[in-house]
C-alpha positions as CSV (number, residue, x, y, z in Angstrom):
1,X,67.1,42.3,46.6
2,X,70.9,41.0,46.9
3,X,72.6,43.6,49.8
4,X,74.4,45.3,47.0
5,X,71.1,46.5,45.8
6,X,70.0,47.3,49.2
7,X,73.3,49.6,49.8
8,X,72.8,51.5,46.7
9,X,69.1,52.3,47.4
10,X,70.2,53.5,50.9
11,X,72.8,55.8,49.7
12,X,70.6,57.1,47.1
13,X,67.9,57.9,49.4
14,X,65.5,56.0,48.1
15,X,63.7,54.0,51.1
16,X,65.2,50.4,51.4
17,X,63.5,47.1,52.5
18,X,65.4,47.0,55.5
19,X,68.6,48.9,57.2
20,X,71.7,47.6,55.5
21,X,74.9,46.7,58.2
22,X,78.3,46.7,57.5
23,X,80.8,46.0,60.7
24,X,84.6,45.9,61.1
25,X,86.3,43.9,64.1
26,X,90.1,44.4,65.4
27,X,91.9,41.4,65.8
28,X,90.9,40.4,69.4
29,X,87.2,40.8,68.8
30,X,87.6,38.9,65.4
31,X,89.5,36.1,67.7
32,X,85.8,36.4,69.8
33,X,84.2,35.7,67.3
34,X,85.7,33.3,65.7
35,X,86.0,31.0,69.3
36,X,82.1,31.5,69.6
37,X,81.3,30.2,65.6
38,X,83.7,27.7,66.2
39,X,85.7,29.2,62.3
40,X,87.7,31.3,61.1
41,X,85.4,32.7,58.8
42,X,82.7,34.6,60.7
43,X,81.7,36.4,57.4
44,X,78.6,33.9,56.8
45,X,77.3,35.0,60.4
46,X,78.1,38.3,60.2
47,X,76.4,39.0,56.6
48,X,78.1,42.3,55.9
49,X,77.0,44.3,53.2
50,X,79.7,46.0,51.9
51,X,83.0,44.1,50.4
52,X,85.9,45.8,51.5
53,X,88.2,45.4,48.4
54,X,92.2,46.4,48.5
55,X,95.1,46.1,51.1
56,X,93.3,49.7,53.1
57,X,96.3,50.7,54.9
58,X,98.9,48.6,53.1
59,X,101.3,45.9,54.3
60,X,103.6,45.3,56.8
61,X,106.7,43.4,57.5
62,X,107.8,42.0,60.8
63,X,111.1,43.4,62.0
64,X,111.1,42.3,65.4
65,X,110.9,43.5,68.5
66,X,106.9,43.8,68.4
67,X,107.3,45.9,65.1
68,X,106.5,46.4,61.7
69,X,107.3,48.5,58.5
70,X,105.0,49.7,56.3
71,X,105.6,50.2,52.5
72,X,106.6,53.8,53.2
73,X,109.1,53.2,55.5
74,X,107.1,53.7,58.6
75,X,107.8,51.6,61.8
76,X,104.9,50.8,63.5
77,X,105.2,49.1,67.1
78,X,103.2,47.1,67.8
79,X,103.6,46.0,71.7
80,X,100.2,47.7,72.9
81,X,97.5,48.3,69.5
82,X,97.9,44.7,67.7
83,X,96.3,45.8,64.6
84,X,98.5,49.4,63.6
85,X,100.5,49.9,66.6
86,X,102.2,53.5,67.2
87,X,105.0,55.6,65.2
88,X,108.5,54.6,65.5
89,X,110.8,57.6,64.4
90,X,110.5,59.6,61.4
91,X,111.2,59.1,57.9
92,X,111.2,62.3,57.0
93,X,112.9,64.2,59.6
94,X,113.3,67.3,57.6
95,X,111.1,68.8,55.9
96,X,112.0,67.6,52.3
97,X,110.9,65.0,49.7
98,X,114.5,65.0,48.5
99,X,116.1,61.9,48.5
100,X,112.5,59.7,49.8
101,X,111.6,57.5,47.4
102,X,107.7,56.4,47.2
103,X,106.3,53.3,47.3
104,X,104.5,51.9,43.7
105,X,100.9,52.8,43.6
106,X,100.5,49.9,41.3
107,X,102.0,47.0,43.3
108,X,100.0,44.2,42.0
109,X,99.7,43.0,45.5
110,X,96.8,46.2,46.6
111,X,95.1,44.5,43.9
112,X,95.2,40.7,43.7
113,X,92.4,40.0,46.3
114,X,89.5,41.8,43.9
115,X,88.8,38.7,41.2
116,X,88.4,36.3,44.1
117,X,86.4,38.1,46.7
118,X,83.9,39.7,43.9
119,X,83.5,36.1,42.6
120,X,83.0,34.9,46.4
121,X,80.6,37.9,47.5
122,X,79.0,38.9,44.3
123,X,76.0,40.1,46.2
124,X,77.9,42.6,48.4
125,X,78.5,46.1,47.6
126,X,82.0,47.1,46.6
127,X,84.5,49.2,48.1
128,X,88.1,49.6,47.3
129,X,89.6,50.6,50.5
130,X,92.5,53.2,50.9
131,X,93.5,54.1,54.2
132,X,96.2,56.8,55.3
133,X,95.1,58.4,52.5
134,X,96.5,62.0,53.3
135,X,97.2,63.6,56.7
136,X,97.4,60.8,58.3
137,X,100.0,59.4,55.6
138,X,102.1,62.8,55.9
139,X,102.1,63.1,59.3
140,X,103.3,59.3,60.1
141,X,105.8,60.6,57.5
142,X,107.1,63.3,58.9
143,X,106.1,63.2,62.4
144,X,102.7,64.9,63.9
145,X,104.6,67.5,65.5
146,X,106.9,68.6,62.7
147,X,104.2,68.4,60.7
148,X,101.8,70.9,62.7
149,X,104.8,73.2,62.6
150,X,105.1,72.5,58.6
151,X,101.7,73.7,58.6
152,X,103.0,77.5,59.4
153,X,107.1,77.2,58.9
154,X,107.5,75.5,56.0
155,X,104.3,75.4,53.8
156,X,105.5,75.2,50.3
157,X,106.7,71.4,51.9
158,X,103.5,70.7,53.2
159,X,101.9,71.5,49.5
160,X,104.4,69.6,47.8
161,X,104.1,66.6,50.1
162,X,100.3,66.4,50.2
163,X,100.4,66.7,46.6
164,X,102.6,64.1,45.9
165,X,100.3,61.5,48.4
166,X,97.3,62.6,46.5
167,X,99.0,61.8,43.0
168,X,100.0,58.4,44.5
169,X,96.3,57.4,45.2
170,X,94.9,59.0,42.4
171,X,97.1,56.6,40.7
172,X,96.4,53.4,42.8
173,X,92.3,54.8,42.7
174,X,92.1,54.9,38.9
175,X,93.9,51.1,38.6
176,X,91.1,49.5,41.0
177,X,88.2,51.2,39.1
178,X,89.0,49.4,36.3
179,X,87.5,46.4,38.5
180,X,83.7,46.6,38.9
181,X,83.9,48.1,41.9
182,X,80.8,50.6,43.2
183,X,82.8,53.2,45.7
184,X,86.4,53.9,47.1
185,X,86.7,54.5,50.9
186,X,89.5,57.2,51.6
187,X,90.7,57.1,55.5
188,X,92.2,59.9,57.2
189,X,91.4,61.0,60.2
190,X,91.0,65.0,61.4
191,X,89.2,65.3,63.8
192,X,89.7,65.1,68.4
193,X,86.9,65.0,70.8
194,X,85.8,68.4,70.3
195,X,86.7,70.0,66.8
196,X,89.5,69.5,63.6
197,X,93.0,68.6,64.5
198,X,94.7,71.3,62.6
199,X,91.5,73.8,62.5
200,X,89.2,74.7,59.7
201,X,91.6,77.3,58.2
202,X,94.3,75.1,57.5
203,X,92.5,72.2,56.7
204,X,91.1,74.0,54.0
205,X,94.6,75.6,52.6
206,X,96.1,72.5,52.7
207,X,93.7,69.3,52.6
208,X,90.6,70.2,50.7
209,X,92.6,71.2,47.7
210,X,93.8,67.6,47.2
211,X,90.8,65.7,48.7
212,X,88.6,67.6,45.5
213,X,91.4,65.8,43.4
214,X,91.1,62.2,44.9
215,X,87.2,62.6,44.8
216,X,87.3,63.7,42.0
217,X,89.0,60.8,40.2
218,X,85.9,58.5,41.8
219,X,83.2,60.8,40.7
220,X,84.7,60.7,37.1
221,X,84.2,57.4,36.8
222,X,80.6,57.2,38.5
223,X,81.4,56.0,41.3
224,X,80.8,56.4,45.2
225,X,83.3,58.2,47.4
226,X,83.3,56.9,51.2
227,X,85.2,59.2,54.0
228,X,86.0,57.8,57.3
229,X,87.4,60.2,59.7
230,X,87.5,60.3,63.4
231,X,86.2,63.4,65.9
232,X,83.5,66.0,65.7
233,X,84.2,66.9,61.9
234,X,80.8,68.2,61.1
235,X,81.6,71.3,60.5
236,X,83.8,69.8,57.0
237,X,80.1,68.2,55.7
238,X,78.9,71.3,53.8
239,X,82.6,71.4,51.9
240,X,82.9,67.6,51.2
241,X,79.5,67.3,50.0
242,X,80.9,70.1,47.1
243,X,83.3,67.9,46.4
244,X,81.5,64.7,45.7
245,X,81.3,63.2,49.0
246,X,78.5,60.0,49.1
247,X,79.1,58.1,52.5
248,X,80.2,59.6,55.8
249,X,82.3,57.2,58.3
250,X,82.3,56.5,61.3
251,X,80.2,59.0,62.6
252,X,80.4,59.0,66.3
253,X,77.5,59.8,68.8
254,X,79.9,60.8,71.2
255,X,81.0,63.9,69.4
256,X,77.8,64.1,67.0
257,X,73.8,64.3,66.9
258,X,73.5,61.3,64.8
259,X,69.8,61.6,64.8
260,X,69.6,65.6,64.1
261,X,72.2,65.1,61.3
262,X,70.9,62.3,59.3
263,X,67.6,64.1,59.2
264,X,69.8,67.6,58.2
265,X,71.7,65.8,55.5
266,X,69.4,63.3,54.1
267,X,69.5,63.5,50.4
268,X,72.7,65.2,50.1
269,X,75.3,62.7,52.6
270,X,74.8,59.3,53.5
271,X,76.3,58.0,57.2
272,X,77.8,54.1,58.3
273,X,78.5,53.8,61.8
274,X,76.9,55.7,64.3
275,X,76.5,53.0,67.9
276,X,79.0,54.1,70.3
277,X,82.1,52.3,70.4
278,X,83.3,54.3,73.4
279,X,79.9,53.8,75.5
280,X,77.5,50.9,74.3
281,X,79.6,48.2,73.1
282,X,82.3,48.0,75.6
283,X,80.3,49.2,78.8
284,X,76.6,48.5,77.9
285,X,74.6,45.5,78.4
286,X,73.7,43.5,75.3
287,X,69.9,44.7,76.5
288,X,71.7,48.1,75.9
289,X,73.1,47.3,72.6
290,X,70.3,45.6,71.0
291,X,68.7,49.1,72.2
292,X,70.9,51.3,70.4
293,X,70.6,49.2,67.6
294,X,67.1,49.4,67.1
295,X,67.4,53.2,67.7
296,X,69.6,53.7,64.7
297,X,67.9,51.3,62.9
298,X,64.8,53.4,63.0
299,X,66.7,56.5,62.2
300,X,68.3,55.3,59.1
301,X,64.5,53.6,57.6
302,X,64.4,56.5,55.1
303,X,67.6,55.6,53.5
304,X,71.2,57.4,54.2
305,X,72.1,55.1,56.5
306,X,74.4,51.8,56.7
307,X,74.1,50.4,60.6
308,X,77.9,49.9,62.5
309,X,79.1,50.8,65.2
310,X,81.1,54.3,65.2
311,X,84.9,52.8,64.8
312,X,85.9,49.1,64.5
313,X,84.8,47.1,67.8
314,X,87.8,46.7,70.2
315,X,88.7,43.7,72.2
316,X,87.6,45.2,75.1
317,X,83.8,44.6,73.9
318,X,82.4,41.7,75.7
319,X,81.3,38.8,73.6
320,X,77.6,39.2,74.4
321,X,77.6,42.5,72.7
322,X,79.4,41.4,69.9
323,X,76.5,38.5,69.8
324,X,73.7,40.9,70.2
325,X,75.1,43.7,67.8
326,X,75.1,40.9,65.1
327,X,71.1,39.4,66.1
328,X,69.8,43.0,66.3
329,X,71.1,43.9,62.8
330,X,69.5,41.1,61.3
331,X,66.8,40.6,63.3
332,X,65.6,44.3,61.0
333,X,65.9,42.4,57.7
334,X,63.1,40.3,56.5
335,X,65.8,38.0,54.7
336,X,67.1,36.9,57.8
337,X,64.4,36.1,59.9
């Protein structure tokens, strides 16, 4: 069975051969990686699963001075987090669309890389990737604060605004899945440590109106929807499974009981991540990784479960664990023995 085959058994609940693995590396653990293969291109070693299709959260252009600018006008500085960096400023520093002109969802450039990477990784499941995809986009708009105070001062904005990001990737959605793709992956994060950002109430006025609109583009068309969203957001998994919901990321151990909720939800939502990225990886042992790893490995036998650690690994995680991570994971396929 090619790993696309594998990944769509999993998510449909049917048991696979083996636990599929899909993992995502910052910059400095890529640059690990690549010094210990001795090549750029780790993807052979690796063996992910899934084919992470699109531009995710969109391009960048140097401006100096350690920052960058996004397609919405967002500067992003970069001196500390090398991959996204923090907020610069506000580009909407009231709270009006009015005079703000958005990007083109149909740039060619979110789409160029599909043709070649689906003829490259045929085998490999398919996911057009949108990151930012709706709070996260409005608030590095508008500022988290302003935003939060949006939220009660001046919701009519907030309604308009969310809106308008949600027609923009329902537009951008709608031109990649005329690719064969299997899924789109929506990224927007809304959940802390312990509970929702904003709080259930308002997530649900504001957010869960247009989140049923973007999945429900996918669904449409027969495909997969994938969620990643930081925190404890547990409590969201009965409402985004009315929507459509297939795949759950990254689901953290830290703020979650993996092993109670894949048994809970199996059948109805599907989980990738779920070894600790704030724990195992960077503190652990690789004796503790490869631990962790079989442990989630033997969870996710009865299908519902893609293996990765709960974020993308840091540069803080030693090599070793990288190393062992990557064994582990394949060590549980019979392909790869």
């Amino acid at each position: 069975m090619t790993p696309r085959k594998i990944v769509k058994e999993t998510i449909a609940f049917r048991r696979p051969p083996y636990v599929p693995w899909s993992f995502r590396f910052t910059l400095e653990a890529r640059e690990k990686l690549e010094k210990h293969f001795g090549t750029k291109d780790i993807d052979p070693f690796v063996k992910n699963h899934l084919l992470e299709l699109g531009s995710d959260i969109g391009f960048f252009e140097e401006i100096g001075n350690n920052r960058h600018r996004d397609i919405f006008g967002v500067v992003w500085d970069r001196s500390i987090d090398k991959d996204i960096g923090n907020v610069v400023g506000q580009v909407l520093p009231e709270p009006t669309l009015k005079g703000y002109q958005f990007p083109d969802p149909l740039n060619p450039r979110f789409f160029e890389d599909i043709p070649g990477k689906i003829a490259r990784h045929a085998d490999r499941y398919r996911v057009f990737c949108l990151g930012f995809s709706l709070f996260e986009r409005a608030w590095t708009l508008r500022g988290l604060e302003s935003l939060y105070m949006d939220f009660i001062e001046n919701p009519d904005f907030v309604h308009e605004l969310l809106e308008t990001l949600a027609d923009y990737n329902i537009a951008q959605v709608t031109k990649a899945l005329e690719s064969d793709i299997d899924a789109v992956y929506f990224g927007d994060d809304w959940g802390q440590q312990h509970g929702l950002l904003m709080g259930y109430d308002l997530w649900k006025e504001f957010i869960f109106p247009q989140l049923k609109r973007m999945y429900g583009a996918v669904r449409a068309a027969g495909k997969t929807v994938f969620i990643h969203s930081c925190g404890d957001v547990d409590e969201l998994f009965g409402d985004l499974i009315s929507i459509g919901l297939g795949v759950f990321n990254p689901f953290q151990p830290e703020v979650m009981d993996v092993g109670g909720i894949l048994e809970q939800y199996r059948g109805k939502l599907a989980f990738w991540g779920g070894v600790s990225t704030q724990r195992t990886m960077p503190y652990g042992s690789p004796d503790d990784v490869r631990a962790e790893v079989r442990k989630m490995i033997e969870l996710g036998r009865g299908g519902g479960y893609i293996l990765s650690p709960s974020h993308a690994l840091e540069g803080d995680v030693p090599i070793e664990n990288l190393i062992a991570l990557i064994e582990e994971a394949k060590r549980n396929s019979p392909f790869e023995s």
